[in-house]
Structures are given as C-alpha cells and as structure tokens.
C-alpha positions, 0 to 999 in steps of 0.5 A: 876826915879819914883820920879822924874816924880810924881814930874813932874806930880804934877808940872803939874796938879798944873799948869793946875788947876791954868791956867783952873781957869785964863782961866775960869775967863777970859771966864767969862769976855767975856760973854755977859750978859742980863740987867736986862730989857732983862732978865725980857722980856726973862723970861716972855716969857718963862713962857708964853709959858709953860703956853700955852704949859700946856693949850693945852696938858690940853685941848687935855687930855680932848678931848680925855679922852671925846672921849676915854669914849663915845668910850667905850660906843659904844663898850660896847652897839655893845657888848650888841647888839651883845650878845643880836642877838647870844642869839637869834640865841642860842635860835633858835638854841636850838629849831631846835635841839629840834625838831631834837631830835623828829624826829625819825629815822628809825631804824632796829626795826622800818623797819619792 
C-alpha cells in the first residue's frame, strides 16, 4: 500500500508544479506594466528623493557634529574654570589648616 500513495504523492506534486507554473504565466499576463515613458518619470523621482533624503541627513550631520564640538568646548572650559575655583579653594584650604597647625593648644604641660 506504500507504493501506491508515493505514487499518488508523485502524481500530485508533478500536477501541482505543473498548475503553479500555468497559474503563474497567467498571472504574469494580467500585470500592468509601465511604458517605458512612466517608467523613466518613476525612476527619476525616486532617485531625486534619495537625493534630497542624503542632502538633508548630510546637512544634519554637520549641524550636529558642529553643536556636539563647540559643546565639548563648553564643557571642557566649565571643567578648567571649575578646577581652576577648587584650586583656590584647595590653597586656602591648605593655609587655614597651616595656621590650625600653629595655634597651640593647652596641654597639661602648658596649664601649669
């Protein structure tokens, strides 16, 4: 009985790729295709609107590789100004505790 359905099976898929193909040619008849005018229009505009697409990402890239460096510099001159404050605040700092250090403090010894 095995035999017999591999045989059916094979029938079958000899039938189904032979009606796929009929039905795809015939499908292919019913397209519409462009005249060669629409397809020159169609064309054109597509590539006019990758061409403005690429202008603006260009431009964008710039603006904001131009904003992202002077950005950078901001940050960096905030850094060096605050550096810049704390090292002055470090150095005052250092001579209060200088000067801490000198005071002597009243110690039994020195009480009496």
């Amino acid at each position: 009985m095995a035999k017999k359905e591999v045989k059916k099976n094979k029938k079958e898929n000899s039938k189904n790729k032979k009606s796929f193909s009929k039905d795809f040619k015939a499908e292919l008849k019913k397209v519409v295709w462009p005249t060669p005018k629409q397809l020159l229009n169609n064309t054109v505009a597509v590539i006019t609107i990758v061409l403005i697409t690429a202008v603006i990402v260009f431009v964008l890239d710039i603006v904001f590789e131009t904003l992202n460096k002077q950005g950078i510099e901001r940050v960096k001159e905030v850094i060096t100004s605050s550096n810049e404050t704390g090292d002055n605040i470090e150095e005052s700092n250092t001579e209060t505790n200088q000067n801490a250090e000198n005071i002597v403090e009243p110690t039994e010894e020195n009480a009496e």
